[in-house]
C-alpha positions as CSV (number, residue, x, y, z in Angstrom):
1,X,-3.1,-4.6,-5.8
2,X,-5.3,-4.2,-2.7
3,X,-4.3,-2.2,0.3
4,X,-4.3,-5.1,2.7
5,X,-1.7,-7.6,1.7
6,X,0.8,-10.5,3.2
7,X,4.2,-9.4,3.3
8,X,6.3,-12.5,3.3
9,X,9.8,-11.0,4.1
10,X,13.1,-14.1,4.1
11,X,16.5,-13.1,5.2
12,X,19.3,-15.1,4.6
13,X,22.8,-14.2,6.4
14,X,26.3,-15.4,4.5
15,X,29.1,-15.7,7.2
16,X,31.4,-17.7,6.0
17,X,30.7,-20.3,8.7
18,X,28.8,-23.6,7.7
19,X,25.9,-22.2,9.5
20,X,24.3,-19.6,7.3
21,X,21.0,-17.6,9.3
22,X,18.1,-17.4,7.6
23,X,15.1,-15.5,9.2
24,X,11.6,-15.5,8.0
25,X,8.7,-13.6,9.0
26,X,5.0,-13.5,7.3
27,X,2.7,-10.5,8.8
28,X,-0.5,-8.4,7.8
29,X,0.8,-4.5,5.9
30,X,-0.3,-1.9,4.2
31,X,0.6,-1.6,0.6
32,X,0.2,1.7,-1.5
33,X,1.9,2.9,-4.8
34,X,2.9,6.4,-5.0
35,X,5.1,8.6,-8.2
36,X,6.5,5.5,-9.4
37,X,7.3,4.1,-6.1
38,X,5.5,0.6,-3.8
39,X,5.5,1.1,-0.4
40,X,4.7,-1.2,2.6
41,X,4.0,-0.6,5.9
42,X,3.8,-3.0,8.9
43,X,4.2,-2.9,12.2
44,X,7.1,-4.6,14.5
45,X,7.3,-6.6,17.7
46,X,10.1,-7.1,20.0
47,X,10.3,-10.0,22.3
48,X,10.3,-8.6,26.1
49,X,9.6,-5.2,24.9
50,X,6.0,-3.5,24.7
51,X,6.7,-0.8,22.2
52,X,6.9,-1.8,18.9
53,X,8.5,-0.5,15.5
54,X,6.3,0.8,12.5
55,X,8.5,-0.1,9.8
56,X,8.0,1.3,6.2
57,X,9.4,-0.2,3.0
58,X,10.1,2.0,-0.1
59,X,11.2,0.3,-3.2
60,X,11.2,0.9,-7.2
61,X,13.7,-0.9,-9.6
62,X,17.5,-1.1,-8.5
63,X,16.6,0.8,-5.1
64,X,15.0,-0.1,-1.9
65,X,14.6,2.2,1.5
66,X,13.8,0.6,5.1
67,X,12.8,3.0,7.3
68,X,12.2,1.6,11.3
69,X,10.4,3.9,13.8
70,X,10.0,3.5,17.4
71,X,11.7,1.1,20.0
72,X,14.3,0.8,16.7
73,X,15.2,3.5,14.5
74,X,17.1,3.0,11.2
75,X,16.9,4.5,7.7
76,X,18.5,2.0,5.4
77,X,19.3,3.2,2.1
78,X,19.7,-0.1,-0.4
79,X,21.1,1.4,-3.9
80,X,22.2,-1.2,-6.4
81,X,26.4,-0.7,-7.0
82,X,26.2,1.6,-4.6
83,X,27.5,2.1,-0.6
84,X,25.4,3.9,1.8
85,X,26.1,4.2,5.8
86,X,23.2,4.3,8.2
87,X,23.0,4.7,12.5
88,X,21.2,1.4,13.6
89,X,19.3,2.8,17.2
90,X,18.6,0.0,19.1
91,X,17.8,-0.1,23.2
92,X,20.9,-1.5,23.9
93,X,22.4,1.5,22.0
94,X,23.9,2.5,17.9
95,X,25.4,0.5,16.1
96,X,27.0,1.7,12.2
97,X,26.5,0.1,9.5
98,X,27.5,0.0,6.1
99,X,25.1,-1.8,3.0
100,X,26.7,-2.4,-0.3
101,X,23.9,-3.0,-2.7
102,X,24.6,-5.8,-5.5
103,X,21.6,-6.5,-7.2
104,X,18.5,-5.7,-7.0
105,X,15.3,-7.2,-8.7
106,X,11.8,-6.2,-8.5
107,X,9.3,-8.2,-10.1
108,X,5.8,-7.7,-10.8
109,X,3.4,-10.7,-11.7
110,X,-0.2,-10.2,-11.9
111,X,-1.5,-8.2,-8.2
112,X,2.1,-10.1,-6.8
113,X,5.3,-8.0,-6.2
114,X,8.5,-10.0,-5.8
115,X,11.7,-8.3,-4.4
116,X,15.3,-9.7,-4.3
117,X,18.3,-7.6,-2.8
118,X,21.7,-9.1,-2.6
119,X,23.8,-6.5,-0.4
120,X,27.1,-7.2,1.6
121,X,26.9,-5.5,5.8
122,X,29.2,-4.0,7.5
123,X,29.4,-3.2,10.9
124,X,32.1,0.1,12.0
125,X,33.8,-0.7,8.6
126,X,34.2,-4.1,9.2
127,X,32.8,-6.6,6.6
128,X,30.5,-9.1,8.6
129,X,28.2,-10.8,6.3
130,X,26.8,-10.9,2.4
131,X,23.0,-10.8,3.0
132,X,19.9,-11.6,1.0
133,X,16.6,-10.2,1.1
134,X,13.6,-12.0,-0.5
135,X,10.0,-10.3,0.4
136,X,6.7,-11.5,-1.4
137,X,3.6,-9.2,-1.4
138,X,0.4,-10.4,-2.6
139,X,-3.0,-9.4,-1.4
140,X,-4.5,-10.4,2.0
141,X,-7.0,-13.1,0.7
142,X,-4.3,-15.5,-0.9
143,X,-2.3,-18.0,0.8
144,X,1.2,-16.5,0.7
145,X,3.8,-18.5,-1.5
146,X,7.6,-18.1,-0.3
């Protein structure tokens, strides 16, 4: 796959409540594969703020890292059947948060990668949502399918 791609990233938030969130976003990154492992990198803007976060994502089969620098900072450990804690920096202050990984599924067609994590978040212990993450990367010159 090329080094400049679309990363097509969909977020879809389970309360409980007839209104489910879902957040999309499609922006320009940096892809790169490295020992085994994709990575893609991409920077971050904040409405009303003029820093910005360089986020980088890390992922192989059944495992998944989101690391967020700058006005947010967050290292987000997603490990399939497996419970990991992380501080959520923010400007408004830190926030804890606990992600349960389900399931996750990385699939590879032609120069396409195709990522699906299914994770439950907590916030101070405290169940508050089951989440899904669906991100498509395919290179820059293709109209990005969601």
């Amino acid at each position: 796959m090329t080094k400049e791609v679309l990363l097509a990233i969909k977020g879809l938030q389970f309360d409980g409540t007839s209104e489910d969130t879902e957040i999309e976003t499609v922006t320009a990154a940096h892809y790169y594969k490295k020992n085994n492992s994709h990575y893609v990198i991409y920077e971050e803007a904040c409405e009303g703020f003029e820093e910005t976060t360089k986020n980088v994502i890390k992922f192989k089969e059944n495992s998944l890292d989101l690391m967020k620098k700058g006005l947010v900072n967050v290292h987000m450990i997603f490990e399939e059947n497996k419970k990991n804690m992380a501080n959520y920096a923010t400007p408004f202050g830190d926030i804890l948060i606990g992600i349960d990984a389900r399931k996750i599924h990385m699939q590879e067609i032609g120069d396409q990668i195709h990522v699906d994590v299914d994770y439950a978040l907590e916030i101070n212990y405290e169940h508050l949502a089951d989440c899904r993450i669906t991100m498509n990367i395919q290179p820059k010159r293709e109209e990005i399918q969601v």
